[in-house]
Legacy VTK file of the C-alpha trace (Angstrom):
# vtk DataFile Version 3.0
C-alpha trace
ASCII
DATASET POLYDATA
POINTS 484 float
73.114 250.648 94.544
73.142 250.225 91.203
70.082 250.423 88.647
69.229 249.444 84.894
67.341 252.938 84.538
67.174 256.329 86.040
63.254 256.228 85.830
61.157 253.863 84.061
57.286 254.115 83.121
54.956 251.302 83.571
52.599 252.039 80.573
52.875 253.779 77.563
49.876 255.884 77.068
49.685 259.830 77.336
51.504 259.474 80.726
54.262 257.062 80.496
55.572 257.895 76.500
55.500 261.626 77.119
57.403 261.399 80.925
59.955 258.923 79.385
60.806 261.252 76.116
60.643 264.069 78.483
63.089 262.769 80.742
65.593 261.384 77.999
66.181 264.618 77.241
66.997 265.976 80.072
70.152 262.884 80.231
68.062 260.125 82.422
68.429 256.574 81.498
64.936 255.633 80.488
62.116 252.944 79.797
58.725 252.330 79.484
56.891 249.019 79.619
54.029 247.889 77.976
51.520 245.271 77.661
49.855 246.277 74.949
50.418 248.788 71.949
52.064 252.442 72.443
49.793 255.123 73.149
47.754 253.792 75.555
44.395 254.065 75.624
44.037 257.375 74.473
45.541 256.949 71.222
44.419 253.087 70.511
40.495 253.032 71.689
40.344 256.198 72.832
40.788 259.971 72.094
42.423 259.507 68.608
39.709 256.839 67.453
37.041 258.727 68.363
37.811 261.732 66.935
38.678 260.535 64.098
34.953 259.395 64.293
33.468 262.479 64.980
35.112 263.918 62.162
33.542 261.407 59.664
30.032 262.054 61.503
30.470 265.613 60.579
31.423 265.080 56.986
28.027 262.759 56.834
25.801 265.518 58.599
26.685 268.181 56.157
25.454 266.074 52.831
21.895 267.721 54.283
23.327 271.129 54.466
24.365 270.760 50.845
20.798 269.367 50.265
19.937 273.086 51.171
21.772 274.330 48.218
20.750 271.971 45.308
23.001 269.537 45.954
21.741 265.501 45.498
23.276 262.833 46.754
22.528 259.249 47.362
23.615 257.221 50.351
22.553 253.731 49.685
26.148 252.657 49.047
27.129 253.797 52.594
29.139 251.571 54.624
29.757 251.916 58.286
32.861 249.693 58.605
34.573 251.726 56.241
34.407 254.814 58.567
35.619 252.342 61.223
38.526 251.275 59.513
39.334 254.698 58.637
39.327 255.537 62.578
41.486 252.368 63.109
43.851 253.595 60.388
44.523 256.670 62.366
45.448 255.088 65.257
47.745 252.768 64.078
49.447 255.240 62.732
50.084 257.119 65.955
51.019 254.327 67.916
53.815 253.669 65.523
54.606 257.381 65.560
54.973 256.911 68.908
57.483 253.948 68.774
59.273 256.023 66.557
59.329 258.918 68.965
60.372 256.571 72.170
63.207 255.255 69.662
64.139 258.812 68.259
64.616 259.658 72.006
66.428 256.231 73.161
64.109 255.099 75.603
63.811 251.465 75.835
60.468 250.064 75.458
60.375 246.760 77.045
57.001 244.465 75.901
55.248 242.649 78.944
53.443 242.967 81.930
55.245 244.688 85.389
54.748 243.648 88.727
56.585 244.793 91.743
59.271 242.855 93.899
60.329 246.032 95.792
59.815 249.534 95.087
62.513 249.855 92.858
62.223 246.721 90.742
60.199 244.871 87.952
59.203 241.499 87.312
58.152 241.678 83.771
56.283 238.609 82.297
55.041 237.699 79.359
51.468 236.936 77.617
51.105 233.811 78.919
51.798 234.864 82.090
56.061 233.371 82.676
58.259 235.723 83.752
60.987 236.050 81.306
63.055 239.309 83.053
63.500 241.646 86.158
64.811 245.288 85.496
64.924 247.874 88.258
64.807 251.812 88.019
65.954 254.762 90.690
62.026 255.567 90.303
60.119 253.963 88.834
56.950 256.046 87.695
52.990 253.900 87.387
51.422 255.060 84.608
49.009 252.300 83.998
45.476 254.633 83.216
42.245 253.028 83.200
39.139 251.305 81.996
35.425 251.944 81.241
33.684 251.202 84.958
31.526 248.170 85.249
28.113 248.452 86.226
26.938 245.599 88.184
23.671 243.692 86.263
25.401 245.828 83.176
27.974 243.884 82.288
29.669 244.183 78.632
29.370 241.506 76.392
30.719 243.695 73.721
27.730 242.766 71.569
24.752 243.758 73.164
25.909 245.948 76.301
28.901 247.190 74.820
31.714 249.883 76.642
33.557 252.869 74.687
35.807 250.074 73.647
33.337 248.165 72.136
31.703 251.584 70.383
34.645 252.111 69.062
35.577 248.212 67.477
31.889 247.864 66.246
31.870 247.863 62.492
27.790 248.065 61.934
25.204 250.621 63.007
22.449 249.502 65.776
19.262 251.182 64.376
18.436 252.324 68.590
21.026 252.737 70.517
20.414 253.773 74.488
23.402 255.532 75.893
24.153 255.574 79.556
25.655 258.273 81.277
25.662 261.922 79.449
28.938 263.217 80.205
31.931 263.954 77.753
32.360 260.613 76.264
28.520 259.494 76.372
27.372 262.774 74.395
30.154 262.482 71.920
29.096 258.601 70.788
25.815 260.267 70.855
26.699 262.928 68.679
28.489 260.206 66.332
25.565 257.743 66.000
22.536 260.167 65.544
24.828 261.843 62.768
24.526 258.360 60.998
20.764 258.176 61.950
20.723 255.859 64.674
18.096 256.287 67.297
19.586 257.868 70.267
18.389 257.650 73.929
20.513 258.942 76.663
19.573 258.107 80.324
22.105 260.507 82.967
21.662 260.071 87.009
22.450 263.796 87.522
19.880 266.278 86.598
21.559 267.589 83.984
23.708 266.553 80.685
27.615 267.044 80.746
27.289 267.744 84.711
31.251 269.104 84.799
30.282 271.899 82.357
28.702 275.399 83.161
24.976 274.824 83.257
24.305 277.372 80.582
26.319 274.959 78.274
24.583 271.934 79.519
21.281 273.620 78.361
22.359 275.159 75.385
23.967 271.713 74.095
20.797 269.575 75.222
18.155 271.825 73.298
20.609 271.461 69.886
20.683 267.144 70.483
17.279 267.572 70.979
16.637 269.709 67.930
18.886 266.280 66.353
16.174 263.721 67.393
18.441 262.754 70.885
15.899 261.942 73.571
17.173 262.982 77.031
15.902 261.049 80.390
17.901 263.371 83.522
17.728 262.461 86.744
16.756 258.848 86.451
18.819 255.576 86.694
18.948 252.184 85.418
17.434 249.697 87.026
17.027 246.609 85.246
17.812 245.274 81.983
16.101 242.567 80.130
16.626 240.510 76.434
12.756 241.208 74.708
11.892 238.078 72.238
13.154 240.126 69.543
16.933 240.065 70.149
16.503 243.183 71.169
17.240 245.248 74.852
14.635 246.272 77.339
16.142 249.188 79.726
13.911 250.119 83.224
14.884 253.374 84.622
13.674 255.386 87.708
14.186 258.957 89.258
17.505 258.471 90.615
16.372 260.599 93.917
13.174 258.735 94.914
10.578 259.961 97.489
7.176 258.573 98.716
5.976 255.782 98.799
6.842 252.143 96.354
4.064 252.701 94.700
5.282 256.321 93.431
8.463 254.825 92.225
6.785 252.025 90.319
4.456 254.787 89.304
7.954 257.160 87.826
9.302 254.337 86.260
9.900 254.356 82.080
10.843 251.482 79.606
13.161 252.121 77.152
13.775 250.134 74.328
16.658 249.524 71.832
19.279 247.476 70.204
22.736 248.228 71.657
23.329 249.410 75.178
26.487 252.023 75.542
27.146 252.088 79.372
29.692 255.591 79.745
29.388 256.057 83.343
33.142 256.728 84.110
36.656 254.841 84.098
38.472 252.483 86.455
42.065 252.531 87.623
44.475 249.583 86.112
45.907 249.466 90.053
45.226 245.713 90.396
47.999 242.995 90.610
50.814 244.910 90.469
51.587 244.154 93.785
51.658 247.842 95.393
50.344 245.809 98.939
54.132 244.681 99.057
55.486 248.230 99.605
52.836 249.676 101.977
50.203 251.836 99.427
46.787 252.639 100.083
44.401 252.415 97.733
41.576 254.394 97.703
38.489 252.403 95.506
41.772 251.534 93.240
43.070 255.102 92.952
46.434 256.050 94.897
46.928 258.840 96.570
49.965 260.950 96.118
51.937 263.911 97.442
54.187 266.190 96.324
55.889 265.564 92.566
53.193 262.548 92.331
54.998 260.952 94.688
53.296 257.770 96.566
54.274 256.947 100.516
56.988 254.468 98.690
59.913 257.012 98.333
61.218 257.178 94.696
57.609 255.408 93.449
55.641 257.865 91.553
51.921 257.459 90.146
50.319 259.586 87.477
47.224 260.012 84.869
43.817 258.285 86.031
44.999 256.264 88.362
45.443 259.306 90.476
43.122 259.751 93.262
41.144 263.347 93.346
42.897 264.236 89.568
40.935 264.439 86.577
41.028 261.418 84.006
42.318 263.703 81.090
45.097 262.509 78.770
46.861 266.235 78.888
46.610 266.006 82.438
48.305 262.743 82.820
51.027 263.892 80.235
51.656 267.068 82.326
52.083 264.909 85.553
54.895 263.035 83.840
56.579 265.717 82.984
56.478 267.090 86.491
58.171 263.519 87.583
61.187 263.513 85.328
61.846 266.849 85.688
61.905 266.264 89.874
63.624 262.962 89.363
66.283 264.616 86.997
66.876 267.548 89.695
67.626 264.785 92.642
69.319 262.798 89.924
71.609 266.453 89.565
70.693 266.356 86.019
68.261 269.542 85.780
66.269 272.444 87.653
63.686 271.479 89.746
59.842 272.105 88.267
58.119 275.083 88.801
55.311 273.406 90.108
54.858 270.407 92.318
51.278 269.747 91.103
49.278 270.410 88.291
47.154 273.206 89.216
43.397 272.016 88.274
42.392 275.814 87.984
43.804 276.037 84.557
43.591 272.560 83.460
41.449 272.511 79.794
38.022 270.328 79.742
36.959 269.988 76.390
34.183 267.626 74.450
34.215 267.477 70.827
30.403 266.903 69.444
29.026 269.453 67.525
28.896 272.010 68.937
31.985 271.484 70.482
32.393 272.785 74.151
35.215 273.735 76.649
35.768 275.576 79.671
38.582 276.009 82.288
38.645 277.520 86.013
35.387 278.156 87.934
32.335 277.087 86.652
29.271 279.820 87.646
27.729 277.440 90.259
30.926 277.026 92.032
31.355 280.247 92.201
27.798 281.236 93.929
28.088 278.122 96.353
31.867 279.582 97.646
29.644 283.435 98.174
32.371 285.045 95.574
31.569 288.199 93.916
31.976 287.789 89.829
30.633 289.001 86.766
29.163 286.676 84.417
29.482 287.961 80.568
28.549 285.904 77.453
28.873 286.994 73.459
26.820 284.636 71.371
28.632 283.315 68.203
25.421 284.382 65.753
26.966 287.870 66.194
30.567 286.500 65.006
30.756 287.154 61.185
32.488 284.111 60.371
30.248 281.823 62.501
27.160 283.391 60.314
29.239 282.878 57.134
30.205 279.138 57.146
26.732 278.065 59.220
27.805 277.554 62.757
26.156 279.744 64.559
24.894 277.950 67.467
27.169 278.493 70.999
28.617 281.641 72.988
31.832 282.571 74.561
31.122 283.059 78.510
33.630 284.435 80.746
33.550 285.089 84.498
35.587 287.596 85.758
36.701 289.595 88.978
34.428 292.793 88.579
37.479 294.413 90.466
40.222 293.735 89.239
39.136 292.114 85.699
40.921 288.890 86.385
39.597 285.999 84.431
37.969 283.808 86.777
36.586 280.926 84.068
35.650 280.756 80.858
33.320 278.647 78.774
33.297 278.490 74.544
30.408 276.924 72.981
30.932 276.307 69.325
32.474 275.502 66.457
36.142 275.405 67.220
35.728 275.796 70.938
38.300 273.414 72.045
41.034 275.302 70.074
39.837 278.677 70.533
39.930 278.173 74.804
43.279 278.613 74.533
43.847 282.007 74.264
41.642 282.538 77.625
43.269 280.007 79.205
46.852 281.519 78.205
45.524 285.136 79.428
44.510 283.634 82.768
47.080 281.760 83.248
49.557 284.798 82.800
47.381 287.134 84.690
45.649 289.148 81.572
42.654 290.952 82.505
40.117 291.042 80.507
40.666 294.018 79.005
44.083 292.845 78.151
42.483 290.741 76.188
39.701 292.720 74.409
43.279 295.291 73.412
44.229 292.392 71.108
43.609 292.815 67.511
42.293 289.870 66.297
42.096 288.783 62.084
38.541 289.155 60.792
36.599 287.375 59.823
37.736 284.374 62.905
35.985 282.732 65.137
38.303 284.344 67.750
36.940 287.200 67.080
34.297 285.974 69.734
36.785 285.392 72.424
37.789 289.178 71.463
34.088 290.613 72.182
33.449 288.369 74.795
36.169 289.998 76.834
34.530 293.630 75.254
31.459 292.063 77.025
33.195 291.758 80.153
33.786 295.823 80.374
30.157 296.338 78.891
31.726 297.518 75.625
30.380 294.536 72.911
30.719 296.072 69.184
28.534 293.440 67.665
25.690 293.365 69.992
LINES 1 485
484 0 1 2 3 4 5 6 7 8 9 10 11 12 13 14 15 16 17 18 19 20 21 22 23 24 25 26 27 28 29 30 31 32 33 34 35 36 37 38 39 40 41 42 43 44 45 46 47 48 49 50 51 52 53 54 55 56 57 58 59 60 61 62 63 64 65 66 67 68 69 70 71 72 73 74 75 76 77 78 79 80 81 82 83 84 85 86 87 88 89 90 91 92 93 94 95 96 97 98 99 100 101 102 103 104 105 106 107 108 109 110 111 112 113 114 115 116 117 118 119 120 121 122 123 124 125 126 127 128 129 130 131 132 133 134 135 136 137 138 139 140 141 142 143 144 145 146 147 148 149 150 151 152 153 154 155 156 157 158 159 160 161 162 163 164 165 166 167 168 169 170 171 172 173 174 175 176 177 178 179 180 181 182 183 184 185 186 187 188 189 190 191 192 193 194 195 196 197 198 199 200 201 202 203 204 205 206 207 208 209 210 211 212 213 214 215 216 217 218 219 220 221 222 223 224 225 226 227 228 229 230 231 232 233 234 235 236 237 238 239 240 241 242 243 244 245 246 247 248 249 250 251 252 253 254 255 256 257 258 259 260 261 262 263 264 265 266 267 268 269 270 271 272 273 274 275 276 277 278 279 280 281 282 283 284 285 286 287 288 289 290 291 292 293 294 295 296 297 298 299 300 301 302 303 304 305 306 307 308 309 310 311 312 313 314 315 316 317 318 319 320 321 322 323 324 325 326 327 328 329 330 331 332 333 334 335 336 337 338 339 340 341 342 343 344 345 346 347 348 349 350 351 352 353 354 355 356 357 358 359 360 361 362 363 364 365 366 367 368 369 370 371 372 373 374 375 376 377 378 379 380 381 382 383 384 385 386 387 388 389 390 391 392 393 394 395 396 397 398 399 400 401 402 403 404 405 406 407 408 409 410 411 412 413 414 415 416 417 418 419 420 421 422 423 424 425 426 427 428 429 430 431 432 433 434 435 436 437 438 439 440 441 442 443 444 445 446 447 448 449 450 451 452 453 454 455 456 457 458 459 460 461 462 463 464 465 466 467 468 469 470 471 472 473 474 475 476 477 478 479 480 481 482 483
């Protein structure tokens, strides 16, 4: 039979550009389409935008460091939409930089929304709705990623309840701002707004902030918000929430694990009060309406399960990034997955080897957040490690004993690594600090290629660096620490 495409993408984001220029290269006839601007997500009201936040928050904080050392400095002129533009600026940018890219690479980027007819064709219609073509692909790869999850009784208005979309588009500061859900994406909107002086509540079901990370980062990174002004309510959930006279928001939380009787949970119950709600309690999978029933796959809540080479029970359909069930909702991890697919769909096309690996292996997948102090980890996390009954040895090197972290005023975090007390194998690592989510990297390459620990301590490293600390954490590892 004969196809328009080798392999065609349905969305453009971290998933679907990076598979398609991946697998133009290795000689497939390719295309993406998308509904709305290249990059996805991630790049348009995502990763990119926020970032580029954070980095403007961090710029503002430091005018009080520089208070420290005679500087003066008035901020009456300040002007929030500014730094939102500037953040919008940045991704625009990118998304053209990645229509350039898509071009460079002749893949075809066809505008509209897809729907299936079969499992290896398109109907592709337009914004109001009319089809106006139908293409067809070998495989065809669904890359469509996801939303911020709705809450029911929590719905966004973008105004008053407002997602990580609508923290991202607003263009004014709330002066209280109550943040639901502490994980990656709450704490770094938190990070951004009580850098700017809003008021900043966070309310988190679990009984801890950032749940995913090691719990001595979780602690460590809660004491320093809290240092901030951030007030923290673990363990509790929303309830209720309610418009007070003065335009304002009323939230009612409880202990999200109740016990005795109603009059104990009435009893545990607090009011918080604010302007803005931010509800960041996970994403969604874009899985609706594009008509997967037709050719006989499950969906699990939404997400679809795949096998081998992220391929569904429709032969020749593949499915990556967050709309992949039991995978994490990471852009890198969804751009890894579509590599994986064109580089199997080249090999049964003849056109290249076949991939090393037919899944991503979570082990040494990268989890980073990017407040300040920045955090990320990889592998086993201590907890999971006690629950499975494995023997490890925990070893941490605090970054007040790196020279450079003491010489440019970040000395707040650690580098924590968990390691085989056998063999020295590098189990997990955490890196609390500045530059953690670049300096992970080099732990995560050692692991990754089998370095032991003290592998990694026999690297000379530049001084003064901040990777000097991933250095003497390994030193810590084999008891040997120079600087403590």
């Amino acid at each position: 039979m004969q196809f328009d495409y080798d392999i065609l993408f349905i969305g453009a984001g971290p998933a679907g550009y990076v598979g398609a220029i991946r697998a133009s290269q290795l000689g497939l006839k390719t295309a993406v389409v998308e509904r709305d601007k290249l990059g996805g997500v991630c790049l348009n009201i995502g990763c990119i935008p926020s970032k580029a936040l954070i980095e403007q928050a961090t710029r503002y904080s430091v005018l009080e460091e520089l208070a420290k050392v005679g500087v003066t400095y008035d901020t009456t002129g300040f002007d929030y939409s500014k730094v939102q533009a500037f953040s919008r600026t940045a991704a625009e940018k990118l998304s053209k930089g990645v229509d350039f890219l898509l071009k460079k690479n002749k893949v075809d980027i066809i505008s509209g929304t897809a729907s299936f007819i079969d499992k290896n064709t398109l109907s592709i219609t337009d914004g109001e709705g009319k089809e106006y073509k139908k293409v067809s692909a070998y495989a065809i790869v669904i890359a469509t990623g996801s939303r911020p999850r709705l809450i029911p009784g929590f719905e966004f208005d973008e105004t008053k309840v407002i997602s990580s979309t609508g923290a991202l588009m607003m263009k004014d500061l709330p002066q209280r701002l109550i943040i639901l859900g502490a994980g990656a994406i709450g704490m770094e909107f938190a990070y951004i707004m009580n850098s700017f002086g809003v008021e900043v509540t966070m309310v988190e079901m679990l009984d801890r902030i950032l749940p995913m990370e090691d719990a001595d980062v979780s602690s460590a990174v809660k004491a320093v918000f809290e240092k901030r002004g951030v007030r923290f309510y673990t363990g509790m959930k929303a309830v209720r929430l309610e418009k007070t006279d003065s335009g304002g928001l009323r939230l009612i939380i409880e202990p999200a694990q109740i016990e005795g009787s109603p009059q104990q949970q009435e009893k545990d119950r607090a009011i918080l009060e604010g302007d803005r709600l931010l509800v960041s309690t996970g994403r969604s999978p874009n899985t609706e309406n594009l008509g997967l029933d037709k050719l006989g796959i499950q969906l699990d809540r939404g997400y679809i399960q795949v096998h081998d080479y992220y391929e569904t029970d429709a032969q020749g359909l593949y499915a990556v990034g967050d709309i992949v069930a039991g995978e994490a909702q990471l852009a890198h991890v969804a751009s890894a997955q579509a590599e994986v697919v064109a580089e199997r769909v080249a090999y049964v096309l003849g056109k290249g080897p076949n991939p090393h690996l037919s899944r991503i292996d979570k082990h040494f997948v990268p989890q980073a957040v990017y407040c300040e102090p920045q955090n990320a980890s990889f592998g086993f996390k201590e907890a999971e490690l006690q629950k499975q009954g494995l023997h490890y040895k925990s070893s941490t090197f605090p970054f007040r004993a790196i020279g450079k972290a003491v010489a440019t005023g970040h000395p707040e975090g650690f580098v924590k690594l968990l390691t085989d007390p056998a063999t020295g194998e590098i189990l997990g690592a955490s890196v609390l600090g500045s530059g953690a989510t670049d300096l992970i990297h080099e732990l995560l390459l050692a692991s990754q290629n089998e370095l032991t620990a003290e592998e990694v301590a026999a690297m000379i490293h530049a001084h003064p660096t901040l990777a000097e600390g991933v250095k003497e954490g390994a030193l810590s590892a084999l008891d040997r620490a120079i600087h403590l």
